[in-house]
C-alpha positions in Angstrom: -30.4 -7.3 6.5 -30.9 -10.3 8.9 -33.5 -9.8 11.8 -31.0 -8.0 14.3 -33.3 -8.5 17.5 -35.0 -6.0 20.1 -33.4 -3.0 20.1 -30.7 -2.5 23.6 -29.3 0.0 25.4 -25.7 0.9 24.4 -24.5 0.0 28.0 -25.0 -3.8 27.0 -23.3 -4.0 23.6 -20.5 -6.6 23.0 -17.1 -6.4 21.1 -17.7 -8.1 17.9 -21.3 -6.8 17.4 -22.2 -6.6 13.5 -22.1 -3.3 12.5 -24.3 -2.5 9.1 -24.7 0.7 7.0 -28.9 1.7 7.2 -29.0 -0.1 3.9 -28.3 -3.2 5.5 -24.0 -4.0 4.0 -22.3 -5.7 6.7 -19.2 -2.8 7.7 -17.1 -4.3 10.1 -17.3 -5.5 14.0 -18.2 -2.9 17.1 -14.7 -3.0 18.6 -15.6 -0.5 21.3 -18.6 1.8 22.7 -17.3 5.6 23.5 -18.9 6.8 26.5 -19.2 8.7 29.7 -20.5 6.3 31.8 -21.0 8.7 35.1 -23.0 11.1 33.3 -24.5 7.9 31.1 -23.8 10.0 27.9 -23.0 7.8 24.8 -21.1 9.7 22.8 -20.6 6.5 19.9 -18.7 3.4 18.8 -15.0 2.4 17.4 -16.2 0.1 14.2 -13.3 -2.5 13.2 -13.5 -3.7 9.7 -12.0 -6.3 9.8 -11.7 -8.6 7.8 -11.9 -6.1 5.1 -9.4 -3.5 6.2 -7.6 -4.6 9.3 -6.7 -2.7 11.9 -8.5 0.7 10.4 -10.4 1.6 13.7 -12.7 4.4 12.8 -14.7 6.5 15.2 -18.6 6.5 14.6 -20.2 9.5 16.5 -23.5 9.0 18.4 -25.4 11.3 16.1 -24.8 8.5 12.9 -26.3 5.7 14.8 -29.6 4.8 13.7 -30.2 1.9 16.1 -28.6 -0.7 18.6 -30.3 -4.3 18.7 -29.6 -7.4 20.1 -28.0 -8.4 17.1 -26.5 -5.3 15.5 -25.5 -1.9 14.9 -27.1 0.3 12.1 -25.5 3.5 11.1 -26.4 6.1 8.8 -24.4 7.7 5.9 -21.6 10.4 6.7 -23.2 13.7 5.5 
């Protein structure tokens, strides 16, 4: 996996952030952070395949994400 920065807060993540699996495969772009931003509760992220599957949005919760950087999102394996 490429050097994916300092790690960030999820409050400053960008659409189109790289999204990888904790082994380092490239899964898709972050299309959208989920959120309650009054309580500041980050609940997880809408990956976007693309180009691989288009338009198959799929909910990552909070509890599968290993890390947030600069440059990336690492998530862990379902189960």
């Amino acid at each position: 996996m490429e050097d994916l920065g300092n790690p960030i807060s999820y409050l400053v993540l960008e659409k189109g952030t790289h999204v990888y699996s904790s082994d380092g495969k490239k899964l898709g772009k972050l299309n959208k952070v989920i959120a309650d931003e009054q309580r500041d509760i980050f609940e997880g992220i809408v990956l976007d395949p693309m180009p691989i599957i288009p338009g198959d949005l799929k909910e990552i919760p909070a509890d599968r994400i290993e890390g947030i950087y600069e440059r990336g999102v690492v998530i862990a394996p379902e189960g």
